[in-house]
N, C-alpha and C positions, 0 to 999 in steps of 0.2 A: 504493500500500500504506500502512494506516492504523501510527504506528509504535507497538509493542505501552507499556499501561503501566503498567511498575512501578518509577516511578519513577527509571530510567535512563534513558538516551540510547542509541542501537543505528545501527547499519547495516547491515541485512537485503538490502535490493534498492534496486538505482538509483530505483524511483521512490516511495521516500521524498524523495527530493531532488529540490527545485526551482532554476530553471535561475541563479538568484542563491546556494544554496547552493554550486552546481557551481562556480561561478566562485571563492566564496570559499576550496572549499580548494585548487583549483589555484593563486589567488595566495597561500596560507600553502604550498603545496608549493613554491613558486619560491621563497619566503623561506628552506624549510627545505633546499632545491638548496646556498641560497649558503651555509649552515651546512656540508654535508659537502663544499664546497673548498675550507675550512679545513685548519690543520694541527691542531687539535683537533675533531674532528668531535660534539662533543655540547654538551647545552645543558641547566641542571636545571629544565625546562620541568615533568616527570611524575617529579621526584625524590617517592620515600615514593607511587607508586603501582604497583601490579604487575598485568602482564598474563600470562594464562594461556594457552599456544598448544596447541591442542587438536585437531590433526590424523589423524581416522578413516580419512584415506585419503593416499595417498601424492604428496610433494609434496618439491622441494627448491627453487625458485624462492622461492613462494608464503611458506613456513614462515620461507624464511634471511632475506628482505626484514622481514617484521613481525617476528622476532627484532632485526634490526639497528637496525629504524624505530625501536622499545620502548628497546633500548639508546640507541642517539644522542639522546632525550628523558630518560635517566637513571632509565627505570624499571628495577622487577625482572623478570626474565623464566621463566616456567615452563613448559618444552617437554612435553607429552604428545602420547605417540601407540599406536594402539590395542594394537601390536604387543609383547608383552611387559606388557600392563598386566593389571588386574585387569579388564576385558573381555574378553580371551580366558579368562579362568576361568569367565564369565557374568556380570558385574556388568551392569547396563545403562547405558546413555547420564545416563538421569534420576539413576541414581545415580552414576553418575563428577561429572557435575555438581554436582550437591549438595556431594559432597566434593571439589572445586576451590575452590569458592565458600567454602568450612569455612574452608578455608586463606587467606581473605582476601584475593581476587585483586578488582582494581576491573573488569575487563577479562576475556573470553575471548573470544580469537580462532579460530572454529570450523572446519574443512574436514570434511565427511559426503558419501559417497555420494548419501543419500536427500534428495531436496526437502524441504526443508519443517524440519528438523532446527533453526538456530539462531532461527527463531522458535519455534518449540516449549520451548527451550533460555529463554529470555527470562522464561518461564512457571515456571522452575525454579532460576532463579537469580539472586542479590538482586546482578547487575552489570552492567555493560555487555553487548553480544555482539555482535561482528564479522562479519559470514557470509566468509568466504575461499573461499566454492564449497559450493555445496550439491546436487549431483547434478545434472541437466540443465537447474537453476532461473535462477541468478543468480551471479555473482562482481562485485560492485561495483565491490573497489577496482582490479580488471583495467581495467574500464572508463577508469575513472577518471585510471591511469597511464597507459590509450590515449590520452585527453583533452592531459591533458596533454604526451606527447611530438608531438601533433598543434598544439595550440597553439602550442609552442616552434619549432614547424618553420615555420608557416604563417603565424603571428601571429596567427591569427586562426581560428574553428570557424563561427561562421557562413556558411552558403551553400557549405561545405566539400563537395564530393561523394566521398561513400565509401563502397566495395564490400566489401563482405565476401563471402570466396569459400571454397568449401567445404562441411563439413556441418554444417549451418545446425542443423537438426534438436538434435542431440545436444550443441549448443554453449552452456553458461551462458556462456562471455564472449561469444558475438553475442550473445545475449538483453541483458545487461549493456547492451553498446555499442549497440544500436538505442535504448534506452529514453534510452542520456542522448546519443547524438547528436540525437536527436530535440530534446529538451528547449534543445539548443544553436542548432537552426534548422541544422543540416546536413542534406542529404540522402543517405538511403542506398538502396542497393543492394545486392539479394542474388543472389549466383550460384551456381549449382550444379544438380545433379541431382534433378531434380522431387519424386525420393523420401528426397530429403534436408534438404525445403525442410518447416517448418510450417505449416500452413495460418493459425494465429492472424498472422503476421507482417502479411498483406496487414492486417489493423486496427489497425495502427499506422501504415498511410501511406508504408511501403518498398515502391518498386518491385522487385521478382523478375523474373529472365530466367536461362536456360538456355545463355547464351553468352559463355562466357571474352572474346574481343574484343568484343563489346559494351561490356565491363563496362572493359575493358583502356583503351577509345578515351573513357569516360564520364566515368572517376572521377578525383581528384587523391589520391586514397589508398586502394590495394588492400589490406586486410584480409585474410590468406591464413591459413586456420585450419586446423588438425590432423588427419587422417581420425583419429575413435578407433575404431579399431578394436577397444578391448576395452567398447564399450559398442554398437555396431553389431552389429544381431543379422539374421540371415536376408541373401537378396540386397537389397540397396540399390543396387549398382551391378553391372556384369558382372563388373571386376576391377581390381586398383589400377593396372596399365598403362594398361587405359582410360580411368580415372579422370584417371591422370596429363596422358594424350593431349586427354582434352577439357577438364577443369578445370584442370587445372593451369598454373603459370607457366614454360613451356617456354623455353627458350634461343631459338627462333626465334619465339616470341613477344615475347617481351622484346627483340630485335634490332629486330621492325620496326616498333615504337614509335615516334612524330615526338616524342611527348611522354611522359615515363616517370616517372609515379607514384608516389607513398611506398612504399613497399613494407613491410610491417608483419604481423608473425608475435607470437604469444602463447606460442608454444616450450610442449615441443620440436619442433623439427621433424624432418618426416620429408620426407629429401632424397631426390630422384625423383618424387615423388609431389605434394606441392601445389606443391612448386618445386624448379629446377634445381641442382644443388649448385654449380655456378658463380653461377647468379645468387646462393644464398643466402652466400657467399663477398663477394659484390660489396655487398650489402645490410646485412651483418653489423652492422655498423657502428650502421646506423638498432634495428634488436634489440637489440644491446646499449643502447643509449638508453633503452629500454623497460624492462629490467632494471633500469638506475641510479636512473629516474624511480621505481620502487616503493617505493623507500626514503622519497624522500621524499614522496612519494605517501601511504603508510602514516603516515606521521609528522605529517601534516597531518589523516586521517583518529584516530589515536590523539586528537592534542591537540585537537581538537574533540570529541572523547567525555570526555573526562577533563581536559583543561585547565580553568585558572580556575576559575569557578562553577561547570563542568559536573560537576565530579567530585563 
């Protein structure tokens, strides 16, 4: 993706970034890790610059991370979100925009439904723009905090073999994480139900297969994603037990493992269904990692848009 230009800097979709960009903000995100083990957690990196958090759709992960990221760099912070705003009276997107951008923000951090929204968004407003998820397109810095807690675990993402399991389909963070595992020289793998699988994926070079132990006995990191069920329409599968029974990370799958994988969720999860509430009990742990990683994930992605020169 060409990145749009008016004279800002953006991060729209992973493959604006090449595989020496990747690296450079997971080592400024390791810089900015040992900032919040501090007993002061912040630094006046983005003092005098302000980012606007502009969430159409509903988010508490995603939104509290780039609030905290923004803070811990010493900017200012401006939450919107659609609910109670001048959007539910009809204002539209192009104009909520405008008027964020009135207000002097260097920065908006967008989350939309529709595809396609914070490049559109790029086109309307004289700053930066984030994409935080854009409908079933891209979520970057997901990816990106996957990277990195992958990194920290393995030392290493090259030659990395990793499943993602689930519904592939409806997922902007697999879309996300294929495009920059790829770029890293990992190999992935996708699992799940045939009618949940996109067909663009096979041109990128990930293997597809249909079988949980396959995938279980393959990978050094199982990627277990979400059924969404409010964006899955008609039958896709028979029914979430079945779902559970074939795809999922069952307790006696997980038992007869000789060798037993990252385990790795994008939350929330749904216990029963992609995996066991014991196992995700036992795995918690590696999740919550993924959480903490956002922060500074976000904060390395902020000060590359807005640090130094860039601002």
């Amino acid at each position: 993706m060409k990145e749009p230009d008016n004279g800002h800097r953006h991060l729209l979709s992973v493959t604006q970034l090449d595989r020496g960009r990747i690296y450079d903000l997971l080592d400024s995100a390791r810089s900015f890790s040992e900032v919040l083990s501090r007993p002061v957690k912040k630094v006046p990196a983005l003092r005098g610059k302000t980012v606007a958090n502009l969430f159409m759709e509903p988010s508490t992960r995603t939104r509290m991370s780039f609030e905290l990221a923004a803070k811990r760099l010493s900017a200012d912070v401006v939450n919107f979100s659609s609910g109670g705003s001048s959007i539910s009276k009809g204002e539209t997107l192009k104009d909520t925009g405008k008027t964020i951008v009135a207000m002097g923000v260097d920065a908006v951090v967008i989350r939309h439904k529709s595809a396609g929204v914070p490049l559109a968004l790029t086109g309307w407003a004289d700053c930066s723009v984030i994409n935080a998820g854009d409908g079933m397109h891209e979520h970057p810095t997901q990816a990106l905090l996957d990277l990195y807690t992958m990194r920290e675990h393995f030392g290493k993402l090259e030659g990395l073999k990793v499943a993602i399991a689930g519904d592939v389909d409806h997922s902007r963070v697999a879309r996300s994480n294929v495009h920059a595992l790829k770029r890293v020289g990992a190999d992935v793998l996708l699992v799940g139900p045939w009618s949940l699988m996109p067909v663009e994926m096979e041109e990128l070079g990930v293997g597809i297969t249909g079988s949980m132990d396959e995938a279980l006995n393959w990978c050094d990191v199982m990627y277990l994603l979400r059924v969404q069920l409010e964006r899955v329409r008609g039958s896709r599968f028979p029914s979430l037990q079945e779902y559970a029974r074939r795809y999922g990370l069952t307790t006696s799958r997980w038992s007869g493992l000789q060798k037993k994988p990252l385990v790795m969720h994008p939350g929330p999860i749904n216990r029963g269904v992609e995996i066991a509430s014991e196992i995700a009990d036992e795995v918690e742990v590696i999740i919550a990692n993924q959480v903490s990683a956002g922060v500074a994930v976000r904060m390395a992605v902020l000060y590359d848009l807005l640090g130094g020169d860039n601002g």
